[in-house]
PDB file with one MODEL, atoms N, CA, C and O in Angstrom:
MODEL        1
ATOM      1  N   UNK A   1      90.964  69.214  58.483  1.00  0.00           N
ATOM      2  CA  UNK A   1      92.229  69.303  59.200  1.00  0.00           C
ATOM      3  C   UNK A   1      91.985  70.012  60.528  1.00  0.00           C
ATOM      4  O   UNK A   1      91.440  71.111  60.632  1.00  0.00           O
ATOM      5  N   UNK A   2      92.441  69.277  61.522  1.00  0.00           N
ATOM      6  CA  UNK A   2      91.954  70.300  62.878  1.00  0.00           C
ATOM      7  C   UNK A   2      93.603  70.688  62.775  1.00  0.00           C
ATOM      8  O   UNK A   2      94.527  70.201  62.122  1.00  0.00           O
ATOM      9  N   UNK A   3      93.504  71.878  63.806  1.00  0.00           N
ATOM     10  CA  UNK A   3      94.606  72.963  64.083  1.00  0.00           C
ATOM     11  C   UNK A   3      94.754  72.286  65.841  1.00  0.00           C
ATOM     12  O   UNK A   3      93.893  71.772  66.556  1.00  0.00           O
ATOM     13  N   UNK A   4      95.863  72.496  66.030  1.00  0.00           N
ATOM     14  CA  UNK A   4      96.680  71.748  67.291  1.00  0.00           C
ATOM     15  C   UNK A   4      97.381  73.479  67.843  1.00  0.00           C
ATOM     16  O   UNK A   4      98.291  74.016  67.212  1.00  0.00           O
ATOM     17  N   UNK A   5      96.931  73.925  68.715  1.00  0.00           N
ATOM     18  CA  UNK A   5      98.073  75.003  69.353  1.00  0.00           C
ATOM     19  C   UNK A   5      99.112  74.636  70.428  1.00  0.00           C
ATOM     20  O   UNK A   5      98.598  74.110  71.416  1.00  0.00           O
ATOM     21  N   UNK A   6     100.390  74.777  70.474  1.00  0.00           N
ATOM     22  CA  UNK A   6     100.890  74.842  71.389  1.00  0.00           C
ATOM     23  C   UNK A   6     101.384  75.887  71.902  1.00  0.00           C
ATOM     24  O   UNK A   6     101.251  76.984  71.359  1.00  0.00           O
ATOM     25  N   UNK A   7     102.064  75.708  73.083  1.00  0.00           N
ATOM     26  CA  UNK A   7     102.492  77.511  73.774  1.00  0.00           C
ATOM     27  C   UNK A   7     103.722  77.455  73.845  1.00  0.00           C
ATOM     28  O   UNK A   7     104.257  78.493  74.235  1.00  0.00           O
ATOM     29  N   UNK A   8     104.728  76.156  73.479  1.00  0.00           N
ATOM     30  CA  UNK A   8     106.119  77.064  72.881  1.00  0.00           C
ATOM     31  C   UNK A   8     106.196  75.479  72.044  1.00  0.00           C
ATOM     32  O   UNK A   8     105.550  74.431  72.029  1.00  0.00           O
ATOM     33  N   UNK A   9     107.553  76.125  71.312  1.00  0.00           N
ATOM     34  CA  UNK A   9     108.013  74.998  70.265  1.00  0.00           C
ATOM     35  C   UNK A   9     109.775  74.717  70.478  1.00  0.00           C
ATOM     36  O   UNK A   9     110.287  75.466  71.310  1.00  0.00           O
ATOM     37  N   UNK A  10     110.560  73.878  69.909  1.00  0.00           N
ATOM     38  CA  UNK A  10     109.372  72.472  69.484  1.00  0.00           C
ATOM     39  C   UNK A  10     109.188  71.910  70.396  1.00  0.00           C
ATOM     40  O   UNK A  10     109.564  72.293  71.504  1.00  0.00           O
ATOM     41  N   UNK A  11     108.259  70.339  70.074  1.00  0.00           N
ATOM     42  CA  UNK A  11     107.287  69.352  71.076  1.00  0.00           C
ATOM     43  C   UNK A  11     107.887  68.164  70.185  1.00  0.00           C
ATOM     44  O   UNK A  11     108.203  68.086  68.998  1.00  0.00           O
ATOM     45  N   UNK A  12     107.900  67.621  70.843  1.00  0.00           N
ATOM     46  CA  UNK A  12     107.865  66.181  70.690  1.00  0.00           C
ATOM     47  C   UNK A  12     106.808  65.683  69.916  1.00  0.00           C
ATOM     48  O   UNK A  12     105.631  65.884  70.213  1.00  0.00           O
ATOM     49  N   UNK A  13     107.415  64.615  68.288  1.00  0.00           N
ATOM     50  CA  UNK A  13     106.284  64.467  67.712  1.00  0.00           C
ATOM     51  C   UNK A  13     105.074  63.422  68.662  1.00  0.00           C
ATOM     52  O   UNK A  13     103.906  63.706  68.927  1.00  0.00           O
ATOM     53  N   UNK A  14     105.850  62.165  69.027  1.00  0.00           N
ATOM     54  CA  UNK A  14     105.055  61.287  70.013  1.00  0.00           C
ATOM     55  C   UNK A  14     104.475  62.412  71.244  1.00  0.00           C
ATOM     56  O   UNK A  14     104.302  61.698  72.232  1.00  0.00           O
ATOM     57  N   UNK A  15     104.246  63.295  71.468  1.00  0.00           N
ATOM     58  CA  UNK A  15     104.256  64.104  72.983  1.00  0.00           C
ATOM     59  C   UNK A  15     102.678  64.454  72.243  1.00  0.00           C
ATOM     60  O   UNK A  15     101.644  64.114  72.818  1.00  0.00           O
ATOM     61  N   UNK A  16     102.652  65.444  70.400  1.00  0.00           N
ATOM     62  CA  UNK A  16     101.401  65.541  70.377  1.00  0.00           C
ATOM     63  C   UNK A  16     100.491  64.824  69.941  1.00  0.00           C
ATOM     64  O   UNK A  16      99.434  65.372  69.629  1.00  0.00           O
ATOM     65  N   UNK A  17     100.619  63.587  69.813  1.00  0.00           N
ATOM     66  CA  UNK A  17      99.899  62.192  69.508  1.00  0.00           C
ATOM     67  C   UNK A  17      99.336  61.675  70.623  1.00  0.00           C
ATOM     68  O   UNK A  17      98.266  61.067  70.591  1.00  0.00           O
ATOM     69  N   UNK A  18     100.170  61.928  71.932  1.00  0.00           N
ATOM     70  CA  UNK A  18      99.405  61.614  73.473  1.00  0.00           C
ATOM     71  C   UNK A  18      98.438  62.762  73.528  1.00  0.00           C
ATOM     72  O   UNK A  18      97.210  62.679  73.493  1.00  0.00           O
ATOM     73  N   UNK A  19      99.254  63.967  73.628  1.00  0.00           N
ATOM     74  CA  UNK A  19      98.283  64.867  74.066  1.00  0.00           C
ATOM     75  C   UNK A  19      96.858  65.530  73.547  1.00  0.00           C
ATOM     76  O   UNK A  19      96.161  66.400  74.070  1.00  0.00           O
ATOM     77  N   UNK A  20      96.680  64.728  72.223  1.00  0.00           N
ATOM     78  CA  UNK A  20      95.901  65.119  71.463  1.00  0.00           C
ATOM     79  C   UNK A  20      94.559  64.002  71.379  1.00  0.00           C
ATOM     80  O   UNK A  20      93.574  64.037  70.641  1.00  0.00           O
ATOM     81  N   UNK A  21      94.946  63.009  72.445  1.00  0.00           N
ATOM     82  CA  UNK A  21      94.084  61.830  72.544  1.00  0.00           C
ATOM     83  C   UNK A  21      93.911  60.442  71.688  1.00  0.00           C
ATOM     84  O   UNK A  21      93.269  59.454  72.043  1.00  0.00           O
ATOM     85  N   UNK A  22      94.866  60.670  70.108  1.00  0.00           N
ATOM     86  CA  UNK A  22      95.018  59.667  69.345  1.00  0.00           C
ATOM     87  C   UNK A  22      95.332  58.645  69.824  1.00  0.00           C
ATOM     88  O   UNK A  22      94.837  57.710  69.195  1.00  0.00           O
ATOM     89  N   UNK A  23      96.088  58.257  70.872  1.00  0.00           N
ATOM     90  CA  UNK A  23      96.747  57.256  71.587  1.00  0.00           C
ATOM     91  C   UNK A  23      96.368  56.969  72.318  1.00  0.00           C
ATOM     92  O   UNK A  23      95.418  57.691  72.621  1.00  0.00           O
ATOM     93  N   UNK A  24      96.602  55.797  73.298  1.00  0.00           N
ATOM     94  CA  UNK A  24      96.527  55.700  74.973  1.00  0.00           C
ATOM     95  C   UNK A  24      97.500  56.271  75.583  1.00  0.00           C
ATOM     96  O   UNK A  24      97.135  57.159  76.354  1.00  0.00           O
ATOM     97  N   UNK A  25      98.610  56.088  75.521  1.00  0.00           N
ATOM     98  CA  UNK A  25      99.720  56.599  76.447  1.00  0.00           C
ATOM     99  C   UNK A  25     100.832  56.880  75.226  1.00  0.00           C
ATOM    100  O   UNK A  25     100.803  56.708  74.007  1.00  0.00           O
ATOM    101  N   UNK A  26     101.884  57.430  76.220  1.00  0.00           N
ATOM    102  CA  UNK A  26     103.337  57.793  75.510  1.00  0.00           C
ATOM    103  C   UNK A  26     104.024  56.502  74.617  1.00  0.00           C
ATOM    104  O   UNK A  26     104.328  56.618  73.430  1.00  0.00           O
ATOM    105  N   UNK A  27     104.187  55.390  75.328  1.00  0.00           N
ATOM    106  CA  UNK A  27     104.470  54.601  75.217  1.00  0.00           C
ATOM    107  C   UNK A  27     103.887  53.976  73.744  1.00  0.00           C
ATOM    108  O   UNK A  27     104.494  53.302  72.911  1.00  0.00           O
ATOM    109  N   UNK A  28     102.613  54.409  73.741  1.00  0.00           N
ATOM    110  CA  UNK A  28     101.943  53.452  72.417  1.00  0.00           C
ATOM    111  C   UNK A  28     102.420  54.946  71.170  1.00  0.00           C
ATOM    112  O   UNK A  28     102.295  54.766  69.959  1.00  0.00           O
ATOM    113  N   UNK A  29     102.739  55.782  71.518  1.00  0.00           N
ATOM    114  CA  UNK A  29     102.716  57.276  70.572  1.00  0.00           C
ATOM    115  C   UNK A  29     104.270  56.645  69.982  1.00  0.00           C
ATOM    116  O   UNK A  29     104.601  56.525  68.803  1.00  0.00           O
ATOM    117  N   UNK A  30     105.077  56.298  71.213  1.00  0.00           N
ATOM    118  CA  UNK A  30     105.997  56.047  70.556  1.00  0.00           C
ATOM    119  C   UNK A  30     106.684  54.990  69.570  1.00  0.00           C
ATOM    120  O   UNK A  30     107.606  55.107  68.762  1.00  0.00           O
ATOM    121  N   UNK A  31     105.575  53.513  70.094  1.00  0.00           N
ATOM    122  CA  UNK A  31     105.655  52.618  69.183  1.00  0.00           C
ATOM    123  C   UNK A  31     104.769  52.705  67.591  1.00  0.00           C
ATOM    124  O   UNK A  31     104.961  51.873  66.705  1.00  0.00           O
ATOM    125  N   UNK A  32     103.665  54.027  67.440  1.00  0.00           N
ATOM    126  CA  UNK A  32     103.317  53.801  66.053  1.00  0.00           C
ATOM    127  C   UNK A  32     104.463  54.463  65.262  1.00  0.00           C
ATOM    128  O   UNK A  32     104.840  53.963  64.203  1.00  0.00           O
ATOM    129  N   UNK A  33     105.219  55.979  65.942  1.00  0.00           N
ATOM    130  CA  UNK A  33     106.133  56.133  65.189  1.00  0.00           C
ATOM    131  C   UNK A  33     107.209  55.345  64.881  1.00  0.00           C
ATOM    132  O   UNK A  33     107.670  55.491  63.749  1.00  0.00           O
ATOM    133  N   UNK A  34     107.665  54.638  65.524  1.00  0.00           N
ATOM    134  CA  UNK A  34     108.557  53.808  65.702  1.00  0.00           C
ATOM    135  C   UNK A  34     108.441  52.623  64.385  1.00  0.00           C
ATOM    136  O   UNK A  34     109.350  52.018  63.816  1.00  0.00           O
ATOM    137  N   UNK A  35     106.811  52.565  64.147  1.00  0.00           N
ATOM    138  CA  UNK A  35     106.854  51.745  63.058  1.00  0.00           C
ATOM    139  C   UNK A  35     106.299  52.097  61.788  1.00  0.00           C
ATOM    140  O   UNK A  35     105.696  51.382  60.989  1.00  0.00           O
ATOM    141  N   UNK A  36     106.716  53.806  61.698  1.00  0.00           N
ATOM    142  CA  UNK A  36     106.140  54.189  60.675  1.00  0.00           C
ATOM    143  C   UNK A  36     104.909  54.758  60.433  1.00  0.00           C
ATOM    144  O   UNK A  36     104.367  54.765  59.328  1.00  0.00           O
ATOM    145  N   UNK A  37     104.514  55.174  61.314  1.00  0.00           N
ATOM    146  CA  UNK A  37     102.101  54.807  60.939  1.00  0.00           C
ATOM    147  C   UNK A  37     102.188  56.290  60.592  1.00  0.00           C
ATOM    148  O   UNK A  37     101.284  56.705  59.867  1.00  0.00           O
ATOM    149  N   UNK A  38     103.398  57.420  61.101  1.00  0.00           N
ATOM    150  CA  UNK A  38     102.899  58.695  61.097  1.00  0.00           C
ATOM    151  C   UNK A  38     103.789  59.475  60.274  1.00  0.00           C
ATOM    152  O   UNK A  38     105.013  59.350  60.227  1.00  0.00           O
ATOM    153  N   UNK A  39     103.149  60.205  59.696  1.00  0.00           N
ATOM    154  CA  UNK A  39     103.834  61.307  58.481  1.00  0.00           C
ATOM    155  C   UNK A  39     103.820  62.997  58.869  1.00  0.00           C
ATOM    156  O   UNK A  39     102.872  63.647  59.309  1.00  0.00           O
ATOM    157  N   UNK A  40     105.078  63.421  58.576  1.00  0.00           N
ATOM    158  CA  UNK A  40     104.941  64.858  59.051  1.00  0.00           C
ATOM    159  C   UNK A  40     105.289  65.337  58.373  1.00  0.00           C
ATOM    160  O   UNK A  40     106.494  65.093  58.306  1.00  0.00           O
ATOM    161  N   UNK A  41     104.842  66.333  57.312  1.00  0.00           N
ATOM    162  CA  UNK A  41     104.729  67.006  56.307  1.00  0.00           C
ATOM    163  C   UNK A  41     104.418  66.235  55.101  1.00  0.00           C
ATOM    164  O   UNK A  41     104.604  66.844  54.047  1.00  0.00           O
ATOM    165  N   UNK A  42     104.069  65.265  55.034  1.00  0.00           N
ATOM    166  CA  UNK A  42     103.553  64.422  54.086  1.00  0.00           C
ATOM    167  C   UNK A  42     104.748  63.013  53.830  1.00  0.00           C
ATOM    168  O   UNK A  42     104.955  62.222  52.910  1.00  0.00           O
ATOM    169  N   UNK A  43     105.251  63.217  54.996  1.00  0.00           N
ATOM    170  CA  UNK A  43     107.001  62.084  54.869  1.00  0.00           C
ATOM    171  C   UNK A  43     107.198  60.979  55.750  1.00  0.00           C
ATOM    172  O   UNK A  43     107.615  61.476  56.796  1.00  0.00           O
ATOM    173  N   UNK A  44     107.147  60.199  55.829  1.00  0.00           N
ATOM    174  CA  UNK A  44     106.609  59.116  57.085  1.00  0.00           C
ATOM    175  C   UNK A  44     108.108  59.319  57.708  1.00  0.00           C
ATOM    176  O   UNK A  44     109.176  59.390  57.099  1.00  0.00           O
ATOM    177  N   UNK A  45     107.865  59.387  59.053  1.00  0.00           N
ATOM    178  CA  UNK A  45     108.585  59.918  60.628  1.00  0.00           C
ATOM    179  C   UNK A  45     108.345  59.008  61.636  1.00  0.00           C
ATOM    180  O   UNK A  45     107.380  58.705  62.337  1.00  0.00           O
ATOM    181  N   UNK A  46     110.120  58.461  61.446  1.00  0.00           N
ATOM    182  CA  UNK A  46     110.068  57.038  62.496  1.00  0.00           C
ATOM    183  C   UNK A  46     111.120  57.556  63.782  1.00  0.00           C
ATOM    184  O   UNK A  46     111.662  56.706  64.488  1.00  0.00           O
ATOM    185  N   UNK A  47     111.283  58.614  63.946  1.00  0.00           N
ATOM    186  CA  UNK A  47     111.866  59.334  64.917  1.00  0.00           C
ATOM    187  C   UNK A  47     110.746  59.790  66.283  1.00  0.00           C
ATOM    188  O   UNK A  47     109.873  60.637  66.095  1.00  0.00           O
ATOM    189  N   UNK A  48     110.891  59.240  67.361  1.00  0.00           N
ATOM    190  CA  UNK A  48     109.836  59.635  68.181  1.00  0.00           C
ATOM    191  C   UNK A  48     109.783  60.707  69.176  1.00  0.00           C
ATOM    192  O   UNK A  48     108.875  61.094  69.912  1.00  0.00           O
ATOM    193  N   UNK A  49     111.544  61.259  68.927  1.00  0.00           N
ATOM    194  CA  UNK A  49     111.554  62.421  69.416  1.00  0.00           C
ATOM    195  C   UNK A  49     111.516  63.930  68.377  1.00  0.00           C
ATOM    196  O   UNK A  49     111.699  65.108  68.681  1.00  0.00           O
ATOM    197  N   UNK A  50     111.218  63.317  67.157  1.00  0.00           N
ATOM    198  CA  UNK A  50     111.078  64.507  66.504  1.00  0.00           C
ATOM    199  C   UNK A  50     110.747  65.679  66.682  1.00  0.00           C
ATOM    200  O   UNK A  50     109.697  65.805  67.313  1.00  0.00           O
ATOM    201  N   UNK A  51     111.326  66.754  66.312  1.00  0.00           N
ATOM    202  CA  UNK A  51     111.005  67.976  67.160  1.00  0.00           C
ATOM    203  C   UNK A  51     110.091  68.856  65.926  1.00  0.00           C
ATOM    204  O   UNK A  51     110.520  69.335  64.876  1.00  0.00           O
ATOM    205  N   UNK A  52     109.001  68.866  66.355  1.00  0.00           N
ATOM    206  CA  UNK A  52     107.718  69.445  65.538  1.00  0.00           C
ATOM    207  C   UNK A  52     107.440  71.273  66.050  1.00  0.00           C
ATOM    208  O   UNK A  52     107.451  71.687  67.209  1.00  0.00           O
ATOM    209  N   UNK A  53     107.187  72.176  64.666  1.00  0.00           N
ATOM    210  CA  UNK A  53     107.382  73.362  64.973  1.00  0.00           C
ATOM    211  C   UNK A  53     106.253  73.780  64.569  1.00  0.00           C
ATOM    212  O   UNK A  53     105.541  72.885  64.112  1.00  0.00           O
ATOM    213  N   UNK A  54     105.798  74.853  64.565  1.00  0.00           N
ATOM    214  CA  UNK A  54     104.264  75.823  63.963  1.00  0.00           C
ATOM    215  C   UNK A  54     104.626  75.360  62.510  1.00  0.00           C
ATOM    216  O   UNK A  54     105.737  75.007  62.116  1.00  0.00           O
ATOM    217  N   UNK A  55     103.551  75.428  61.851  1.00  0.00           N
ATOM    218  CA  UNK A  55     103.309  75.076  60.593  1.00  0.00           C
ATOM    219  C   UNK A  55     103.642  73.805  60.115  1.00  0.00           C
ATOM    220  O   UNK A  55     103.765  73.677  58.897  1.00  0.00           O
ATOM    221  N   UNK A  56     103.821  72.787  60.889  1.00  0.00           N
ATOM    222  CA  UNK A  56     104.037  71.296  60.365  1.00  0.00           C
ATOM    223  C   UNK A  56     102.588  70.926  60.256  1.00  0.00           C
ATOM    224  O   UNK A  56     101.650  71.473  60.835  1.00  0.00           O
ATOM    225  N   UNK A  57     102.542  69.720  59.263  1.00  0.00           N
ATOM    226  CA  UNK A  57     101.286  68.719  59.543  1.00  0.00           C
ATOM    227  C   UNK A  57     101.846  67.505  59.990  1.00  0.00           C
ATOM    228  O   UNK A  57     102.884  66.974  59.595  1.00  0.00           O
ATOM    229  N   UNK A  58     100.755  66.972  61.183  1.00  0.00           N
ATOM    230  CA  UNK A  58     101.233  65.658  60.925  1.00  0.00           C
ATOM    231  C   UNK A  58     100.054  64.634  60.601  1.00  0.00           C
ATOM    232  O   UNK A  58      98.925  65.029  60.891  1.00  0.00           O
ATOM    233  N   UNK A  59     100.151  63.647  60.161  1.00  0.00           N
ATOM    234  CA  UNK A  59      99.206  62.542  59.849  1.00  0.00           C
ATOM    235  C   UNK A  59      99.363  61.336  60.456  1.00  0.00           C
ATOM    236  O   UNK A  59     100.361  60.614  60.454  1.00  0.00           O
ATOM    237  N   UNK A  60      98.066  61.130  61.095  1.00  0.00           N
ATOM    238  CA  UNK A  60      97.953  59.749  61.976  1.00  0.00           C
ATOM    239  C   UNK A  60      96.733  58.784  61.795  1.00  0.00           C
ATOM    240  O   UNK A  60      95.780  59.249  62.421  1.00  0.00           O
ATOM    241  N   UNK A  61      96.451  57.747  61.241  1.00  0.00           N
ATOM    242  CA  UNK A  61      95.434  57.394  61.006  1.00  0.00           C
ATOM    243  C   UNK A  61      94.248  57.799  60.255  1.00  0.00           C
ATOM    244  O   UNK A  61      93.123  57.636  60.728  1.00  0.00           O
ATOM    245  N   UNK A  62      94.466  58.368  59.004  1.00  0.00           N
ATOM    246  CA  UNK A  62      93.343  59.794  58.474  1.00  0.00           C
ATOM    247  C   UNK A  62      93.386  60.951  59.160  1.00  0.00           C
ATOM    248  O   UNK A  62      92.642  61.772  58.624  1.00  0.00           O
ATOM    249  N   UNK A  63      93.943  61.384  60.127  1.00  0.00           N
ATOM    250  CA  UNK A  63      93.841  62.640  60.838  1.00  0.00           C
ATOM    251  C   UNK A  63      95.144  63.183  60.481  1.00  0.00           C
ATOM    252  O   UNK A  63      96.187  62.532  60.417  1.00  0.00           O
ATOM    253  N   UNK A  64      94.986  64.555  60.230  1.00  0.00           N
ATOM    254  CA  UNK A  64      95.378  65.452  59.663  1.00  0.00           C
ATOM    255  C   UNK A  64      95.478  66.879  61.265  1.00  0.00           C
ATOM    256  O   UNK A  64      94.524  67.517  61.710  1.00  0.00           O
ATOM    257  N   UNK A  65      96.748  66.934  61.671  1.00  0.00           N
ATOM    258  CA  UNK A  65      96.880  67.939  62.275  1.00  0.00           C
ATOM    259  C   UNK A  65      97.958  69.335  62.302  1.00  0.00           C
ATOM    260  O   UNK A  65      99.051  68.769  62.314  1.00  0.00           O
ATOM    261  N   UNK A  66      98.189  70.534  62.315  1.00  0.00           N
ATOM    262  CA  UNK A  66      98.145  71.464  61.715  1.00  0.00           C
ATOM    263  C   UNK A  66      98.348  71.864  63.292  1.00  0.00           C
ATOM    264  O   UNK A  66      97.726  71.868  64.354  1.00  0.00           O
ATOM    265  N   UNK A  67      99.863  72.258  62.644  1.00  0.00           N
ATOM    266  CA  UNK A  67     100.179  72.894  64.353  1.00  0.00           C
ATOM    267  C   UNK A  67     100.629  74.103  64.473  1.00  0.00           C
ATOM    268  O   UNK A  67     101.710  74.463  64.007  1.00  0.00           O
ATOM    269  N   UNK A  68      99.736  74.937  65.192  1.00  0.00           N
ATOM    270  CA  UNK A  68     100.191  76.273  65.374  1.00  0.00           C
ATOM    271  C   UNK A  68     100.926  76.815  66.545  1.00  0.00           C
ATOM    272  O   UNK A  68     100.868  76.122  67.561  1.00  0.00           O
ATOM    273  N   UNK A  69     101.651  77.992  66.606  1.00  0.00           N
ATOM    274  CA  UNK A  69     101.932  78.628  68.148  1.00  0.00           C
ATOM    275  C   UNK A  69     101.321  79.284  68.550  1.00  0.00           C
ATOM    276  O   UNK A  69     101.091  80.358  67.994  1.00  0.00           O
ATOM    277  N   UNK A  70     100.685  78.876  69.899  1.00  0.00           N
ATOM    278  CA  UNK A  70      99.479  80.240  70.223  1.00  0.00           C
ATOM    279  C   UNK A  70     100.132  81.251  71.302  1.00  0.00           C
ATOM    280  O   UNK A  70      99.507  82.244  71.674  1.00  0.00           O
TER     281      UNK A  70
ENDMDL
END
């Protein structure tokens, strides 16, 4: 599981799927949620503005991320 920090909360779930390099752009972050591909806390999340806080996981393709506040 890698650990994801951000410096305030919340973020946008599609925002750390770009910024984390899983994606190409916003645009594609927002169409996997959009069709389901990603789970946050173990719950599949078709909301692409979901608002993600310290201690969520989310799951994208086998990846496992673990978000903290730094």
């Amino acid at each position: 599981m890698s650990v994801v920090g951000i410096n305030r909360e919340p973020v946008e779930l599609y925002k750390i799927l770009k910024l984390e390099g899983l994606v190409s752009s916003g645009g594609v972050a927002k169409a996997v949620v959009a069709e389901g591909q990603v789970k946050v806390n173990g719950i599949i999340e078709t909301q692409k503005r979901k608002k993600i806080v310290s201690g969520d996981i989310v799951e994208f393709e086998g990846q496992n991320l673990e978000i903290k506040l730094i």
